[in-house]
N, C-alpha and C positions, 0 to 999 in steps of 0.2 A: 825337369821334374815329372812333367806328363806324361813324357814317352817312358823313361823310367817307369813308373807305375804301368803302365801299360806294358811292357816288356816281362817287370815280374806276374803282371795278373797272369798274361797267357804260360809263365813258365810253370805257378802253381796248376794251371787246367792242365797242362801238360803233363807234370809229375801224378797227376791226382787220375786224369786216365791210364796209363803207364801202371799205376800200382793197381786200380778196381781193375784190367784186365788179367793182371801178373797174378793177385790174387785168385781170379777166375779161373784160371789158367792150373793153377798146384792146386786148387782144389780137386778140380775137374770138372768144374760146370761148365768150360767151354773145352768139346773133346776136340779132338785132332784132329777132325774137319774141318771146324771153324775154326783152330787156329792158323791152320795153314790159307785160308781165306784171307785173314787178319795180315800173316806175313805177304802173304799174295797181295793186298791191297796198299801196304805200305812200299814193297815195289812198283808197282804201277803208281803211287801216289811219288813217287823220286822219280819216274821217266817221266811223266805230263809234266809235273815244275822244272825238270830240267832242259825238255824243251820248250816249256814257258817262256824261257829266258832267252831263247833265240827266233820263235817264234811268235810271240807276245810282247816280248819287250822291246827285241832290235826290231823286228819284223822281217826277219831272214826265212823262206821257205826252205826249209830242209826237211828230207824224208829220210835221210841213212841213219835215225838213232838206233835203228837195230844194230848198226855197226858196234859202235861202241858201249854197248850192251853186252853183246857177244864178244868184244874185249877183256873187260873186266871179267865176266864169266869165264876165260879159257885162260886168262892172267893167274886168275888168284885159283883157279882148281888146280893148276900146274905148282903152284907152291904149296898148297895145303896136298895134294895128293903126287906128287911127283919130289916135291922139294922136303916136304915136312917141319913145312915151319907155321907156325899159330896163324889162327885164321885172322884176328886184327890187322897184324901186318899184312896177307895177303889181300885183303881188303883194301886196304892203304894202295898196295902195288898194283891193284886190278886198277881202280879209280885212279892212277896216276898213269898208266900204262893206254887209258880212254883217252886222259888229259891230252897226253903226247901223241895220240892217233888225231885226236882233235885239233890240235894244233899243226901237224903234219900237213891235215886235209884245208884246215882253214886258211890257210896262207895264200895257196894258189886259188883256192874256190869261190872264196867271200868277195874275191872279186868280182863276180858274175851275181846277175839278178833273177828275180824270176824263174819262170820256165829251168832255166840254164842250170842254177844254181839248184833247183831240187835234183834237176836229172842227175846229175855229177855229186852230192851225197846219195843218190839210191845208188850208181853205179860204185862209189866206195864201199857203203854198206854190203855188195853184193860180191864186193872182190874179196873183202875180211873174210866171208862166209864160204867162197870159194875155197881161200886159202887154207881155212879151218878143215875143210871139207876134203883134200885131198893133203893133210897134214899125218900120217901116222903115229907120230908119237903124243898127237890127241886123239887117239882112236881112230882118225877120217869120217866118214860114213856112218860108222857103225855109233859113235859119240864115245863120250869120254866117263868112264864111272869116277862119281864123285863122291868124299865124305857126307854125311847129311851133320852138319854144323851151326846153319840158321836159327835163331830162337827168335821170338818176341822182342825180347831186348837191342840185340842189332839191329832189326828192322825199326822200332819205332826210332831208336837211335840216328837211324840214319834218317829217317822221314824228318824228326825236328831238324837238327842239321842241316839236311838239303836246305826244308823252308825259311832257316833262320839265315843265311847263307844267301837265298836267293833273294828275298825277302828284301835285305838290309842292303845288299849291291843295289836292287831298284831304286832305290829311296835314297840313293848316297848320288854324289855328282857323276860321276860314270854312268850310273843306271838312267838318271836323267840324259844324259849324252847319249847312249841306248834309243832311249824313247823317241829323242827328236830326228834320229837316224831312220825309225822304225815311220816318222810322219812325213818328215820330207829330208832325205838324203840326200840333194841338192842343196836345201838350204842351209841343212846343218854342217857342209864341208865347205861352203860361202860362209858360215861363223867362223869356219877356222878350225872343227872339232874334225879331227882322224879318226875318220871312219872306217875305214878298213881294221884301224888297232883297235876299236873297241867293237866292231865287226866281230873278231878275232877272239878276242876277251870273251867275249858272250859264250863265244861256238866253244872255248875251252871250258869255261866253267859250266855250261849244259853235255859237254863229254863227260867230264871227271865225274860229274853227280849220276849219267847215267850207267857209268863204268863200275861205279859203287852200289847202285842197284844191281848191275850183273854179279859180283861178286857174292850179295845173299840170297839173288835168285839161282843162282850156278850151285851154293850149298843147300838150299830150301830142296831138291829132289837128288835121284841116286843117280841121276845120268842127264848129260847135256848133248845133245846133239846140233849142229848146224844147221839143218832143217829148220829149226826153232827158233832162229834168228834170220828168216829170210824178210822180202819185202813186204809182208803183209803184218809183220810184228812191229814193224816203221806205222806202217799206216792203224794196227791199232794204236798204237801211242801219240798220234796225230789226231787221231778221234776224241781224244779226252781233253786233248788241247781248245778243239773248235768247239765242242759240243760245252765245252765250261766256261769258253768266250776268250777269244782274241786279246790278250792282254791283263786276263785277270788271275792271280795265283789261286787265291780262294775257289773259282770257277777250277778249274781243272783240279783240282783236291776232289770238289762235287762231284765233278764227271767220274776221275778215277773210283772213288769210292763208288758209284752206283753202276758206273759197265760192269767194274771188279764183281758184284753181287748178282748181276743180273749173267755175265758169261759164267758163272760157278755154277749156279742154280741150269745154266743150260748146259753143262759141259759135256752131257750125253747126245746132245742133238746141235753139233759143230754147226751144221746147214741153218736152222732156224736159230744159234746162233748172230749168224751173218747176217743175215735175213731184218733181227732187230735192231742190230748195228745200221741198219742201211734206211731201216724206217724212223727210225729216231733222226739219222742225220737230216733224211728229207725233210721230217716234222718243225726241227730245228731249227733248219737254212730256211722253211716256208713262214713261219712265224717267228723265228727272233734270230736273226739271220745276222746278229753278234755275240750268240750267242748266251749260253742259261744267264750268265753274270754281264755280261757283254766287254767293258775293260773296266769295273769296278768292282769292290771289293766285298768281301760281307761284310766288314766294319764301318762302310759307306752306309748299308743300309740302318746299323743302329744312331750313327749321327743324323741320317734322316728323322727319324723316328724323333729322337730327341730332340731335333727343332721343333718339329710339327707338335708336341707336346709344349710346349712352350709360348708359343703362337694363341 
């Protein structure tokens, strides 16, 4: 009955932000800058939780989420502007189209740790982009003009979903099977628990979720290029993961939403940019070096509060 009411609280906060922006939005108090900020932040808010879930939860290092990003992005343009069928279902096909890349790459890779195991997703990540890249009937080089199709509504759409999604796998016996994988991977395949299958599991369902991010950031602008999915759009999405703490959903929500604000705000000065990316991480790793949430949640901190009021 607890989680129940707790499930609907946050659906009412959910619907109730959803319509004070949506109203925002047909007004015109937030114009076209800030909305597309908004869609902007709800994308990056579905790559950090999606490699949350493989980097946070199992504890898998991977760096190729650019791959399957630029999946779903050259997936679902190819139906909505080559095939001409409604953007939902291409949606649908981008994120299933990650899923299956994900699962492709997971089978041979997940078996490798460490070191091993990022090098060989950045080198997948860099081959999709290659293959994008020297593809003609996606433009090659030159990128691929796209319909503009993304609204408000897809994006927050897909933001709940991912979280609700990622959310409830943690917290179910698989996600716990995850987590002991993610603390000691020896002991938990001494329990008996198949690591490698929910290795696997993880890496799919942090594909699919980032595949479906590509599909409304690929219609949120008028043109995709390759370029834009290289190794350094891994490692921002890596950024939001560390800098929001190693295992925490809530923490990389945080991260994403305030890189999201602070790279918009600099988007004329790419250099200082980087620059702040690089000084936040050090500040980071020097003083909380699990980062802003570290593996807990924000709703950890209002049951804090709630004891200590009690006391």
């Amino acid at each position: 009955m607890k989680k129940s009411k707790v499930f609907w609280g946050y659906a009412v906060l959910a619907l109730v932000i959803y319509a004070v922006v949506q109203v925002l939005i047909s007004t015109g108090a937030i114009d076209i800058y800030y909305k597309n900020m908004l869609i902007t932040m709800c994308i990056n808010i579905m790559l950090a939780v999606s490699l949350h879930i493989v980097i946070g939860v199992t504890g898998q290092f991977s760096i190729g989420h650019a791959g399957f990003l630029a999946v779903g992005a050259y997936i679902s343009a190819i139906i909505t502007t080559k095939l001409m069928l409604p953007f939902p279902l291409a949606i649908l096909l981008g994120a299933l189209a990650a899923a299956g890349a994900g699962l492709i790459v997971g089978i041979p890779t997940l078996r490798l740790k460490g070191d091993y195991l990022a090098i060989a997703t950045l080198g997948f990540a860099e081959i999709i982009r290659i293959i994008f890249l020297n593809t003609d009937y996606v433009g090659g080089a030159a990128g691929m003009q796209v319909k503009y199709l993304s609204n408000w509504t897809y994006a927050f759409v897909g933001v709940v979903l991912t979280i609700l999604v990622i959310s409830n796998f943690t917290n179910s016996r698989h996600g716990r099977a995850c987590i002991s994988i993610r603390e000691d991977e020896i002991a938990a395949d001494a329990m008996g628990i198949n690591t490698t299958y929910y290795k696997v599991v993880a890496f799919v369902i942090g594909s699919f979720f980032a595949g479906l991010a590509g599909a409304i950031f690929a219609h949120n602008f008028y043109i995709i290029q390759p370029t834009t999915f290289g190794f350094l759009k891994s490692f921002d999405i890596l950024i939001y993961v560390v800098l929001g703490g190693l295992g925490s959903l809530s923490g990389s929500v945080i991260a994403a939403i305030f890189l999201t604000v602070v790279s918009t705000y600099l988007a004329n000065f790419p250099e200082t940019r980087m620059i702040i990316y690089s000084l936040v991480l050090i500040i980071v790793m020097l003083y909380r070096p699990t980062g802003l949430m570290g593996t807990k949640e924000i709703t950890d901190l209002f049951k804090f509060g709630k004891k200590g009021g009690t006391k």
